[in-house]
Kinemage of the C-alpha trace (Angstrom):
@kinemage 1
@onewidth
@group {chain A} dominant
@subgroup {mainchain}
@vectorlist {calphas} color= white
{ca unk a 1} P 0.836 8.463 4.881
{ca unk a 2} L 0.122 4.665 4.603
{ca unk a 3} L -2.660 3.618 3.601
{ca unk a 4} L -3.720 -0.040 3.744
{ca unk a 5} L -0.742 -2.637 3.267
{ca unk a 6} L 1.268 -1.473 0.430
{ca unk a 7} L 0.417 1.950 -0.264
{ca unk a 8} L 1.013 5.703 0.471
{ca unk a 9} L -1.379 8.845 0.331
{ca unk a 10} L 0.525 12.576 -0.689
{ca unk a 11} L -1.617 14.745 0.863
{ca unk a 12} L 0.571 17.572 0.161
{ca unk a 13} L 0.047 16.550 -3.566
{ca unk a 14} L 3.582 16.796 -5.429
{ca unk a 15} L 3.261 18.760 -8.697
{ca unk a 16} L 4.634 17.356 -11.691
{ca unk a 17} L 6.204 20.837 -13.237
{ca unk a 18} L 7.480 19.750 -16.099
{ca unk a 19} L 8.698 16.910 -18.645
{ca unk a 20} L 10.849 16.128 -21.252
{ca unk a 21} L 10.846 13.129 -23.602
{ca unk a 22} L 13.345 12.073 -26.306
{ca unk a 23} L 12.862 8.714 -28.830
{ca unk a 24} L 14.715 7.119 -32.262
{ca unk a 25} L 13.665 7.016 -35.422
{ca unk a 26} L 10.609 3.918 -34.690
{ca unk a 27} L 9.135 6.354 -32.555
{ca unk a 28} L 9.707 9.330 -35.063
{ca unk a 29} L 6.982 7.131 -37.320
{ca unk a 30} L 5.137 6.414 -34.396
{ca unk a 31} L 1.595 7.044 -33.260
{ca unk a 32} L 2.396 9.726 -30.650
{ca unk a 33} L 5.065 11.001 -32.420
{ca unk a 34} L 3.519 14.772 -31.544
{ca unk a 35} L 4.444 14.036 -28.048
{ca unk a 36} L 8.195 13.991 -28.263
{ca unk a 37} L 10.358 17.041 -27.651
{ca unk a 38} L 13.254 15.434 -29.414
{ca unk a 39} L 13.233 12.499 -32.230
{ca unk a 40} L 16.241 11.181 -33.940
{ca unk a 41} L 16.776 9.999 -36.976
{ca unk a 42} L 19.268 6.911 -36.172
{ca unk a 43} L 20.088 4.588 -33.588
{ca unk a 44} L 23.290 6.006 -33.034
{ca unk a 45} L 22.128 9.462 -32.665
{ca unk a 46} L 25.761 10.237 -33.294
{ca unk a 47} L 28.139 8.112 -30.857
{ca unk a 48} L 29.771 5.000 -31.416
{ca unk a 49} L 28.083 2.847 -29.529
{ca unk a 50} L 24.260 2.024 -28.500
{ca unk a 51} L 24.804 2.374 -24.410
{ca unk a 52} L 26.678 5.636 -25.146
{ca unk a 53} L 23.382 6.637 -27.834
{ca unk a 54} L 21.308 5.714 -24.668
{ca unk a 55} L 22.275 8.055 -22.200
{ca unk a 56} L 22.282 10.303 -25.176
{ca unk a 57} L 18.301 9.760 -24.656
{ca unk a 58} L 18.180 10.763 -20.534
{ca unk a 59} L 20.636 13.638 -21.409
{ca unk a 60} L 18.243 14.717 -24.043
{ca unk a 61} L 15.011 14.329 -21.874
{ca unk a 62} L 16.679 15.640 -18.537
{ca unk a 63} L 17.193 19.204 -20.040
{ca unk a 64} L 14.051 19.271 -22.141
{ca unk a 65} L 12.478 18.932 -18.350
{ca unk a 66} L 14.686 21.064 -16.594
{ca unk a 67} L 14.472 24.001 -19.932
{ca unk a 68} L 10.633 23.735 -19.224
{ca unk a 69} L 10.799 24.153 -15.507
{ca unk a 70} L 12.778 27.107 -15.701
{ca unk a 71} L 15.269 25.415 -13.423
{ca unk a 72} L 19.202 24.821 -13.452
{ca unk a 73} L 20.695 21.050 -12.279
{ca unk a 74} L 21.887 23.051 -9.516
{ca unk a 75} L 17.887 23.816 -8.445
{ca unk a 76} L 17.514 19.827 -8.570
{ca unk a 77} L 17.709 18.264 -4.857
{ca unk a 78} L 17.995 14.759 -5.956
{ca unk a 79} L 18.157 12.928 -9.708
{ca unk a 80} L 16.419 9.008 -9.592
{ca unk a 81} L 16.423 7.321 -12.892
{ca unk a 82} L 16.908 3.246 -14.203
{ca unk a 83} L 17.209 1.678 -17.261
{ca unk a 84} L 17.748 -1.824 -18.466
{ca unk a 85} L 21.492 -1.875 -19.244
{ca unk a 86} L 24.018 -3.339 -16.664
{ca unk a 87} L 24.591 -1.743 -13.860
{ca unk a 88} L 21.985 1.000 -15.194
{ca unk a 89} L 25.312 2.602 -16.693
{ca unk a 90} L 22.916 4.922 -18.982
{ca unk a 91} L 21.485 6.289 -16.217
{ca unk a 92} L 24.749 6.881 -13.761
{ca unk a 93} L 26.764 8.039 -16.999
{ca unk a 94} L 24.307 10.707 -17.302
{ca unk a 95} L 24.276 11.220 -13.202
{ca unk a 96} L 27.758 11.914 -14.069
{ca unk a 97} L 27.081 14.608 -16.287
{ca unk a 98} L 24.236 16.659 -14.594
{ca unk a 99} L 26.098 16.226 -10.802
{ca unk a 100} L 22.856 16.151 -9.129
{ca unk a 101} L 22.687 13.316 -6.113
{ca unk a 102} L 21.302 10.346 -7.271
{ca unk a 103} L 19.245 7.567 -6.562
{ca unk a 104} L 19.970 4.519 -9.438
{ca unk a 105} L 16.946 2.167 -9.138
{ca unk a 106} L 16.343 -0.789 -11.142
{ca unk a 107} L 12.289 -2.303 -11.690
{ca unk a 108} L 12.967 -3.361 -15.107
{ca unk a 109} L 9.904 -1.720 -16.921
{ca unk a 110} L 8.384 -0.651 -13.849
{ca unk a 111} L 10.908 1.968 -13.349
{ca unk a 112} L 9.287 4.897 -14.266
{ca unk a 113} L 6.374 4.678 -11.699
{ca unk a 114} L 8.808 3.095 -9.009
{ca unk a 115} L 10.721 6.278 -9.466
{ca unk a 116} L 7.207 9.184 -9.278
{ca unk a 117} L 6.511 6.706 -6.456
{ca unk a 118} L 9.496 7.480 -4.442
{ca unk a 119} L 10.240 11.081 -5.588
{ca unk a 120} L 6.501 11.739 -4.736
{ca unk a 121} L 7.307 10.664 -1.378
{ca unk a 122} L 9.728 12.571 -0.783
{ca unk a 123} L 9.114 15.650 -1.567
{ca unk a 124} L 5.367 14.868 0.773
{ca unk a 125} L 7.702 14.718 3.288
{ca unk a 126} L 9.427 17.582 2.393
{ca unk a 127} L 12.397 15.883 1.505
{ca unk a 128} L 12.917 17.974 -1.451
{ca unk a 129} L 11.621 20.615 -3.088
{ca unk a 130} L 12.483 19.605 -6.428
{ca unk a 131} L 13.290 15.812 -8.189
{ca unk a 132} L 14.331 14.781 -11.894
{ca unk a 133} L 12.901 11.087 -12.304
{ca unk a 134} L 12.291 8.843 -15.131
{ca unk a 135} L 13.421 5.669 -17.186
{ca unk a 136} L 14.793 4.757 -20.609
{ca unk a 137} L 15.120 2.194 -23.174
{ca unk a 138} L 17.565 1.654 -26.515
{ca unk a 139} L 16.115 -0.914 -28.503
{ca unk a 140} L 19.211 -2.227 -30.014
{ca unk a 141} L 20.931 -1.680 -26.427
{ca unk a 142} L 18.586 -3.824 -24.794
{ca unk a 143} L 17.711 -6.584 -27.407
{ca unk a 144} L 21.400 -7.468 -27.569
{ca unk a 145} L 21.374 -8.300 -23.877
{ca unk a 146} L 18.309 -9.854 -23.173
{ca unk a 147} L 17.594 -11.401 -26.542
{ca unk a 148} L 19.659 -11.452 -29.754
{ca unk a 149} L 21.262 -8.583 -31.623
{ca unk a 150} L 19.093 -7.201 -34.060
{ca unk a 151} L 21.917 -7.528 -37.047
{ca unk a 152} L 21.320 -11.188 -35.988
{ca unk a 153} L 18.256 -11.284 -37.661
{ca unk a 154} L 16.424 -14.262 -35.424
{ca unk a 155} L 12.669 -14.682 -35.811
{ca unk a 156} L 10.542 -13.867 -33.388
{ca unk a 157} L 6.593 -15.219 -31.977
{ca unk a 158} L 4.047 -12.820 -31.879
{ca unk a 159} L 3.710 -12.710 -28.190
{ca unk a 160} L 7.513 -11.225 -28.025
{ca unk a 161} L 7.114 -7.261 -27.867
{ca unk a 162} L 9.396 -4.280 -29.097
{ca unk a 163} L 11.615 -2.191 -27.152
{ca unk a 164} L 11.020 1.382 -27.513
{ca unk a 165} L 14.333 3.463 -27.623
{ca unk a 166} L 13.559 6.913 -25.657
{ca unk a 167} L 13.623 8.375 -22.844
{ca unk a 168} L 10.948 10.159 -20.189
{ca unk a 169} L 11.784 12.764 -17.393
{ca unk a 170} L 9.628 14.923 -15.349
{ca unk a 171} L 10.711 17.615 -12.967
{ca unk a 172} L 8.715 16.817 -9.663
{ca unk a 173} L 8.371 19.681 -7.320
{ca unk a 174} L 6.414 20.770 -3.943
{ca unk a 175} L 3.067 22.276 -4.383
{ca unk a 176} L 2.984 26.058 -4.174
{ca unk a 177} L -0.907 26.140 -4.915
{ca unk a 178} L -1.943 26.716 -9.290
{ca unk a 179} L -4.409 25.406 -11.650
{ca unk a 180} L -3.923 23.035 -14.570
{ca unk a 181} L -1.171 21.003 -12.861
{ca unk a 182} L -0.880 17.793 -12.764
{ca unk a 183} L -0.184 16.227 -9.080
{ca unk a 184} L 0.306 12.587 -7.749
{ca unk a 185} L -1.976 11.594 -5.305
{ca unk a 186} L -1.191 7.800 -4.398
{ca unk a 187} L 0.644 5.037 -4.819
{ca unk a 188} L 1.021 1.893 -4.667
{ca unk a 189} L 3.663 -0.659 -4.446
{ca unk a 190} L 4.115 -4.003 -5.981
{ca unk a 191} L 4.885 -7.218 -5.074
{ca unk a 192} L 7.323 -9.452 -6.366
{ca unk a 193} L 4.512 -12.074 -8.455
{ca unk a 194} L 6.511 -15.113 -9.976
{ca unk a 195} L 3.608 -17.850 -12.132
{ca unk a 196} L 6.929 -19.717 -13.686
{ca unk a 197} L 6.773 -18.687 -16.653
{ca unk a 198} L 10.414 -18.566 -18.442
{ca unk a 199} L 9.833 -17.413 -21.692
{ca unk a 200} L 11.742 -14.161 -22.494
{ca unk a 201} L 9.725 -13.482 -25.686
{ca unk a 202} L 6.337 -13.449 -23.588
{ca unk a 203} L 6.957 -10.842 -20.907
{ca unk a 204} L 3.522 -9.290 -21.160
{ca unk a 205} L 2.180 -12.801 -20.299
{ca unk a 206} L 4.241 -13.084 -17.267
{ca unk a 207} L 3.879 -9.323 -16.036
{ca unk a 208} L 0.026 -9.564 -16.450
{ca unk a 209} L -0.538 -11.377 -12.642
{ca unk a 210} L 1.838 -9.086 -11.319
{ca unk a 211} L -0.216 -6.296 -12.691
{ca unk a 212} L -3.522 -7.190 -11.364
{ca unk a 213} L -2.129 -7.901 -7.943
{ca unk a 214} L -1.421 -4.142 -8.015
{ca unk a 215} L -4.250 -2.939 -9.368
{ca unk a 216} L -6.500 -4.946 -6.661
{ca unk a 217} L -4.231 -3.747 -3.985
{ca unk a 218} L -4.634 -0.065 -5.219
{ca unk a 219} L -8.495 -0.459 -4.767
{ca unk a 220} L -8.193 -2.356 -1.829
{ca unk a 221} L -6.046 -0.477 0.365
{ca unk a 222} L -7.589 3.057 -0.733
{ca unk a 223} L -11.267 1.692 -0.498
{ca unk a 224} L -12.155 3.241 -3.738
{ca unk a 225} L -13.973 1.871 -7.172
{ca unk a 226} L -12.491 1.798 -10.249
{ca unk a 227} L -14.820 4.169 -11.831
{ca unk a 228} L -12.954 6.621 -10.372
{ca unk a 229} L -10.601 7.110 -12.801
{ca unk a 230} L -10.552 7.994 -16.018
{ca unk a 231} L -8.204 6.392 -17.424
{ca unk a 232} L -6.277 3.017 -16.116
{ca unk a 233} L -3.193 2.322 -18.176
{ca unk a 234} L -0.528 -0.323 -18.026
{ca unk a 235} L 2.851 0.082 -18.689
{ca unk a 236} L 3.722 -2.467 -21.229
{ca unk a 237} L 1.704 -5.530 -20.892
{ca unk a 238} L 0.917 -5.732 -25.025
{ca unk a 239} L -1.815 -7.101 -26.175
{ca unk a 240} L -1.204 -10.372 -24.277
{ca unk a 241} L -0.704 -9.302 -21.229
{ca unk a 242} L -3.544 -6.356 -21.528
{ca unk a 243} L -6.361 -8.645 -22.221
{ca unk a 244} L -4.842 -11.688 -19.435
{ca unk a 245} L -4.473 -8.794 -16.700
{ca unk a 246} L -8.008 -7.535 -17.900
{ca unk a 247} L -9.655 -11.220 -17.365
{ca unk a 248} L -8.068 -11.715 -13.916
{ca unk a 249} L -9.037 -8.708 -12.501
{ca unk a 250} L -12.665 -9.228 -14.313
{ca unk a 251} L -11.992 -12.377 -12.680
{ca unk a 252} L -11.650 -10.638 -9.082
{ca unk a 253} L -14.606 -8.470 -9.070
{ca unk a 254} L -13.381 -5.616 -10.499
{ca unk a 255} L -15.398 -4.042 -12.833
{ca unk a 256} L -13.252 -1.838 -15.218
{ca unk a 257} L -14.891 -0.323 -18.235
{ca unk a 258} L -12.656 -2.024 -21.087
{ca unk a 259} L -12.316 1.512 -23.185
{ca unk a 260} L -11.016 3.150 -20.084
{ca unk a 261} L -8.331 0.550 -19.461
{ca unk a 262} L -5.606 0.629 -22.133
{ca unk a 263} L -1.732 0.096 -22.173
{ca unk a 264} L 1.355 2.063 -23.253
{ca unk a 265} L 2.628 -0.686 -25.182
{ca unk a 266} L -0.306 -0.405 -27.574
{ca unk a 267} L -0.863 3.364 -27.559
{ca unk a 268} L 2.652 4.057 -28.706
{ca unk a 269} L 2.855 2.809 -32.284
{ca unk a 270} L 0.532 2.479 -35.127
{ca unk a 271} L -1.257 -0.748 -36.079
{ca unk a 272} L 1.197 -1.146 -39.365
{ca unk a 273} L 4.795 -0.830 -37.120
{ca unk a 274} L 5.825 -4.353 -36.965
{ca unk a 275} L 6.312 -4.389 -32.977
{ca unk a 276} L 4.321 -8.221 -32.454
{ca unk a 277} L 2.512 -7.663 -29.121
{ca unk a 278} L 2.843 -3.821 -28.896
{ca unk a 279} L 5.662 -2.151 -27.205
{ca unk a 280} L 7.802 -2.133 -24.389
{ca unk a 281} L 10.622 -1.479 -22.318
{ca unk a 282} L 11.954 1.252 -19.158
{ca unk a 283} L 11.156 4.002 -21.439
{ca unk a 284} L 7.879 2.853 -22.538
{ca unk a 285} L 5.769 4.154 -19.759
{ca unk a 286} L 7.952 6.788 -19.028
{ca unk a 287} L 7.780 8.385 -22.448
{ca unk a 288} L 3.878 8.082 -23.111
{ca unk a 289} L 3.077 9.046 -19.662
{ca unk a 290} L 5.327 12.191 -19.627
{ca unk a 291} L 4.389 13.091 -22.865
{ca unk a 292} L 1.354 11.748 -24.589
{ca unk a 293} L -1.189 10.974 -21.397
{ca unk a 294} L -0.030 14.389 -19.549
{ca unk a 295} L -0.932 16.502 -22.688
{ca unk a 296} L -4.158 14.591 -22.567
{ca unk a 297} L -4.725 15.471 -18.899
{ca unk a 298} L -3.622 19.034 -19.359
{ca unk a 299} L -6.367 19.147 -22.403
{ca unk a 300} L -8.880 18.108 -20.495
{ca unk a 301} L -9.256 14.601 -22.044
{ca unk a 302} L -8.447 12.896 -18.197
{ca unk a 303} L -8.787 14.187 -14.926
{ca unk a 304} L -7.978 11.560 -12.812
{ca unk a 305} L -5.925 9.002 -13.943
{ca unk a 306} L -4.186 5.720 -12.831
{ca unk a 307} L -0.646 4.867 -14.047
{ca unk a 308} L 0.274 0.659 -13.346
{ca unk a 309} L 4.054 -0.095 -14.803
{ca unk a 310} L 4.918 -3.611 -15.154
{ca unk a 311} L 8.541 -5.245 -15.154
{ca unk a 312} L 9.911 -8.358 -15.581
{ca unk a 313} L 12.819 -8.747 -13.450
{ca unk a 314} L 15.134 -11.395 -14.814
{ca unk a 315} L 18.315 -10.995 -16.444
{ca unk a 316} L 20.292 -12.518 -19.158
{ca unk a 317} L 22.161 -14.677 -16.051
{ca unk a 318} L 19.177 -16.106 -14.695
{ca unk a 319} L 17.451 -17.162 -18.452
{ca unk a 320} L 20.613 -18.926 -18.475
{ca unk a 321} L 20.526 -20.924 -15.427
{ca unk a 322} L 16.558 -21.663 -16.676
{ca unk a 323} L 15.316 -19.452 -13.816
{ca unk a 324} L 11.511 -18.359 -13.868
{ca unk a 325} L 10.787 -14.912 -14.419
{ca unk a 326} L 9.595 -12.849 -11.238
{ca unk a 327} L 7.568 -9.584 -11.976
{ca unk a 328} L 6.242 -6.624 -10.571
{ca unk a 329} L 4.342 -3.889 -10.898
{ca unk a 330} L 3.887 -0.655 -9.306
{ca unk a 331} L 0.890 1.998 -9.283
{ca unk a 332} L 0.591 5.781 -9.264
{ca unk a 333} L -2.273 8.133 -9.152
{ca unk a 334} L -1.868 11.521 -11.043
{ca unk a 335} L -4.732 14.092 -11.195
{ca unk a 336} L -5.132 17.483 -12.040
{ca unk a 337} L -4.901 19.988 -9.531
C-alpha cells in the first residue's frame, strides 16, 4: 500500500526467517566479529582471483540463510542480490550456481535495503512466499575499480572510508503468524540527491543529503515521530557523513536522540582498525543488519527499528569524465513481531 509520495506500508508484515553472513579476515578482527556465520582468513578465500573470492562470499551467506530456514534453493521463489563489481558478476555468478530466478539490482551501497524493499513487496502482495536478498562487498575487488589497487599502496585522506569484504543474506518469507520474528513494516524509497560533489574518497560526505532526504520522507509520508524507533541506523555514511546527515536533519526539525542514531560504517570495526571514516561498501549494511542489529532485536535490545542505506552511484567511467557523484538512499522499517 502507498503511503505518502515515495513509500509503501506491508500490512501483511513479511517475516525475515532467517540470515546468513560471511566476511575476510578485517572483519574476523572486527568489532562484531560474533555476528558472522563464516570468517576467512585471506582475501582469496581460496580462488585465484578477488571477483571469483567474492561470490565465494554470497555463496557462503546464501546457504548459511537457506541451512537456517530449513529450506532447499528449490523452496526459493525468487533470488535479488547486487554488488559493486561490473555488471554485478558476483552476484549473477552465484545466480548461476543456486538456479533460483533472479532479480540483479544495482544501488551501490544502498543495495541491501533496495533489495528487503522490493522482496518485502512482493511477497505483501503475495508474490512469493519465499525470497533470498542481500548485497556484498570484496575490499580488494572493489578498491581496484573505483580507487587504486591496494598492492599500489596510495595514501589516502581521512574522510575516504574502507570497504568491508562480506556478504549478508536473509531468507524473506510470508507471515504464517509466531513470536520473536522479525518483520518489515515500511519502506521507503530514495531519490536520486546529486550536491556536486566529485570526490571519490569522500562518499559519506556526498551520501549524507541523500540520506536525510530519506529519512524526512520516511517521517513525512508515514506521519510518524522519530521517537518511534529505537534505533535509526545508516548504512555507511562514516563519521563524516553520520554527523553532516545528523545536522541537516537537526537542521529540518527532526529531533533524533543522537545515541539512538548510529551507522554501520562505525559499528562494524573497532576504534584501532585503520578504516579512516569507518566502513563501507554493498555488504556493509547488509552484513551488520543481518547479523549484528537482528541478534540485537531478537535479544530484546530493539524493537522497532529503522534501517537507511546510502549509495553513491558513480562509476569508475563517470570519475573519469569529472562527473559529480549522484546518491541515494533507501529506508526500511523492521520490527519484531
Amino acid at each position: 500500500m502507498l503511503r505518502g509520495k515515495q513509500s509503501w506500508i506491508f500490512k501483511n508484515r513479511p517475516v525475515i526467517t532467517a540470515t546468513g553472513v560471511s566476511g575476510g579476515p578485517f572483519e574476523a578482527n572486527g568489532k562484531l566479529a560474533s555476528d558472522f556465520d563464516i570468517l576467512h582468513d585471506d582475501l582469496w578465500m581460496g580462488q585465484d582471483s578477488y571477483e571469483k573470492a567474492h561470490r565465494v562470499l554470497i555463496e557462503e551467506a546464501s546457504q548459511a540463510a537457506l541451512q537456517r530456514a530449513n529450506l532447499q534453493e528449490e523452496d526459493i521463489h525468487f533470488f535479488i542480490a547486487g554488488d559493486l563489481i561490473n555488471q554485478i558478476t558476483p552476484s549473477s555468478m552465484s545466480a548461476r550456481t543456486n538456479q533460483i530466478p533472479y532479480f540483479g539490482i544495482f544501488g551501490a551501497c544502498s543495495t541491501s535495503m533496495e533489495g528487503l524493499a522490493l522482496g518485502s513487496f512482493m511477497i505483501n502482495y503475495q508474490g512469493a512466499k519465499h525470497i533470498l536478498t542481500g548485497a556484498s562487498s570484496h575490499n580488494a575487488a572493489v578498491e581496484k575499480q573505483f580507487r587504486y589497487p591496494t598492492e599500489y599502496g596510495g595514501q589516502k585522506p581521512p574522510t575516504a572510508q574502507w570497504t568491508i569484504t562480506g556478504a549478508g543474506m536473509a531468507v524473506l518469507s510470508v507471515n504464517e503468524g509466531g513470536k520473536n520474528l522479525p518483520v518489515t513494516t515500511s519502506a521507503t524509497i530514495g531519490k536520486v540527491v546529486d550536491m556536486g560533489l566529485t570526490d571519490p574518497f569522500n562518499m559519506g560526505g556526498a551520501m549524507a543529503p541523500a540520506a536525510a532526504d530519506t529519512i524526512t520522507a520516511h517521517f513525512k509520508d508515514l506521519q510518524i515521530d522519530p521517537s518511534y524507533y529505537d534505533l535509526i541506523v545508516t548504512g555507511d555514511l562514516g563519521k563524516i557523513g553520520q554527523n553532516t546527515t545528523y545536522e541537516l536533519l537537526t537542521n529540518a526539525g527532526l529531533k533524533i536522540e543522537r545515541e539512538k542514531f548510529q551507522d554501520c560504517g562505525l559499528l562494524i570495526y573497532k576504534e584501532d582498525q585503520p578504516v579512516n571514516a569507518g566502513g563501507s561498501g554493498a555488504g556493509c549494511s547488509a552484513t551488520v543488519l543481518y547479523g549484528h542489529l537482528l541478534n540485537q532485536m531478537r535479544q530484546g535490545v530493539y524493537k522497532k527499528i529503522l534501517v537507511v542505506a546510502t549509495g553513491a552511484l558513480l562509476s569508475p567511467l563517470t570519475f573519469q569524465q569529472n562527473e559529480t557523484i549522484p546518491c541515494i538512499a533507501h529506508a526500511v522499517s523492521i520490527e519484531m513481531e
